[in-house]
N, C-alpha and C positions, 0 to 999 in steps of 0.2 A: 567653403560652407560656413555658413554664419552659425551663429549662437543657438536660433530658435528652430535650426533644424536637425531631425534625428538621422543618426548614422546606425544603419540595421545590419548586422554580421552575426556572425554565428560565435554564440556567449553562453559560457555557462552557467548551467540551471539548479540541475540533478547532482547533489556532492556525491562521492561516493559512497559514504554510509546511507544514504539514502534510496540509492542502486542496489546494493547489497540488500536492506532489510527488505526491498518490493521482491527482488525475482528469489531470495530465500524465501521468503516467505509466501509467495507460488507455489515453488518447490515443495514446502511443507506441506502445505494447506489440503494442494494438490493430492501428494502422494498419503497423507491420513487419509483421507475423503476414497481413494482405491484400495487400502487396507484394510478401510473401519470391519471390514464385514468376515474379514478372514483371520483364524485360531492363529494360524500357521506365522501369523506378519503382525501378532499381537503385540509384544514388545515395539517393535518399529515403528505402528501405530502411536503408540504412548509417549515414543524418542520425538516423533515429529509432530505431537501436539504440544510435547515441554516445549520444542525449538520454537513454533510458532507463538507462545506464552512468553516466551523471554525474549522475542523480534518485538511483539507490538510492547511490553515494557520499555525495550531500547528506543522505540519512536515515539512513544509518550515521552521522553524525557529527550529525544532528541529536536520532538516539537516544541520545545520549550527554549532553548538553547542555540540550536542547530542553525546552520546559516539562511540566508534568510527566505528561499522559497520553501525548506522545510518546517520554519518555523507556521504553528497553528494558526497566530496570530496574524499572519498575512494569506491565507486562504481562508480559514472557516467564517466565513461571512453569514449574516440573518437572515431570513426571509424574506425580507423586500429585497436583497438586493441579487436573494436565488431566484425569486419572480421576474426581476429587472431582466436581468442575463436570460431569462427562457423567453419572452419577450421578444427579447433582441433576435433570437434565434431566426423570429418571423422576417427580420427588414433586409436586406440587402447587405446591411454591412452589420452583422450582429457585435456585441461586446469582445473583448480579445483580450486574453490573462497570459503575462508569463508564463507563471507557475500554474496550481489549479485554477481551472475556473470554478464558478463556485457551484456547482450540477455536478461536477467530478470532487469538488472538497464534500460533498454530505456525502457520494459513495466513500470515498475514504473515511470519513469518520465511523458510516456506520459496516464498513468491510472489517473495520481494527473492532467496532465492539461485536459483534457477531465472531468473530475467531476468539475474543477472550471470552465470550458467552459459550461458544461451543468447547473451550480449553476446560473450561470451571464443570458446565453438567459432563463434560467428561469424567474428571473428577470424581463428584459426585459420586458418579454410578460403579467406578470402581470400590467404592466400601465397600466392607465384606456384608455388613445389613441394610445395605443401598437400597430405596423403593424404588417399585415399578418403575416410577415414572419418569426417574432421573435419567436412565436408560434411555426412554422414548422421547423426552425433552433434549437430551444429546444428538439423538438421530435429527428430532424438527428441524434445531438451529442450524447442523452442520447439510442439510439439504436448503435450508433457506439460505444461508452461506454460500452453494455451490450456485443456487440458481440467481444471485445476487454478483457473485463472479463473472457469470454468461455476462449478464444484463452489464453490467461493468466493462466488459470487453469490447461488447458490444456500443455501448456508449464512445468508448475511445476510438473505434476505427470509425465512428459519424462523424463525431468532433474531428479528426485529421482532417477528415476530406471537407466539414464545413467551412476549419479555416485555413487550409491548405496548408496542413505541417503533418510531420510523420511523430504524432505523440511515443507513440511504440519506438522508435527509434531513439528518440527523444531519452526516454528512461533506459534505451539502453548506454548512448554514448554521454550521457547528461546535459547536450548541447539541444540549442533551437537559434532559431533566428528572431535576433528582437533587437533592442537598442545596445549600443556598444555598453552605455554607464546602468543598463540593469541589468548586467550579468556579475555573481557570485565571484570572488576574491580569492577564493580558497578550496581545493579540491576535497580536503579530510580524506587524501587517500590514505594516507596509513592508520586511521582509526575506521574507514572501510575494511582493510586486510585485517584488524583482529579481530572485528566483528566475525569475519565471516570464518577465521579460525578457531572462535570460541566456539563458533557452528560446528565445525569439522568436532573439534575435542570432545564436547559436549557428545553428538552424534556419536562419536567413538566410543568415547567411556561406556556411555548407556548399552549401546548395543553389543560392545565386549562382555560387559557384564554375565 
């Protein structure tokens, strides 16, 4: 094999902390979104909107840092070059990203501010002289949230099949198939396991409480 050809194996992508803060943060998202509406699972509610408040904290700062298909800087791409990729979508062999592509980097960004937008009028509406509306602007965001989720899911199982990879899979074992020299160095599995122990503690404390 010479120089100027690539060698495609299955390399990783997805570090662990990066694993951990997506399907936690399902978890959370999720299970607030089937509680919000019941006395009874009020507390719990409240435990799993802090969780999800201090995941998209950890990945703001993990996009900053983090190796490198976590990092911001190598997915959140401009406008032309979201237009380019949708574009592409039309031809035969459309554009093809490691990590995010950039139609999946804008749902990410705006899935992390809509969960800190719905964390905050949560908030909010808990004051004891809270107005109306904080309440009902809680309810909007975290229904625009859920139905932003669908459409997100839905995006990822199109994308698989468009360019013949299991994205879903993908973020579970952190691996894909792409070039041997752009797969990740470094797993961060063990700052994954205290992420997701500070989850556990955190969930405990609250909920003992």
């Amino acid at each position: 094999m010479n120089s100027t050809e690539t060698e495609i194996t299955s390399v990783k992508v997805w570090d662990w902390p990066v694993r951990v803060f997506h399907w936690t943060l399902v978890a959370s998202v999720i299970g607030a979104y089937v509680t919000g509406e019941s006395k009874d699972f009020e507390r719990l509610h409240h435990t799993l909107g802090w969780v999800a408040a201090g995941l998209i904290g950890f990945r703001v700062v993990w996009g900053l840092v983090g190796t490198r298909y976590a990092r911001f800087s190598e997915f959140v791409r401009g406008p032309a070059q979201v237009w380019s990729y949708i574009k592409s979508l039309r031809s035969s062999e459309p554009q093809h990203f490691v990590g995010h592509n950039p139609v999946g980097a804008v749902a990410v960004i705006l899935l992390m501010a809509l969960v800190a937008l719905s964390v905050y009028t949560g908030w909010l509406a808990l004051a004891d002289n809270a107005a109306e509306w904080t309440e009902e602007a809680h309810e909007i965001v975290s229904n625009t949230l859920m139905m932003l989720v669908v459409v997100h899911v839905l995006g990822v199982l199109w994308s698989s099949r468009t360019h013949g990879e299991n994205l879903l899979k993908a973020m579970l074992i952190g691996r894909k198939q792409a070039d041997r020299q752009a797969g990740i160095h470094r797993n961060w599995g063990l700052l994954g396991l205290a992420l997701f122990l500070c989850v556990l503690w955190f969930a405990y404390t609250q909920l003992r409480a």
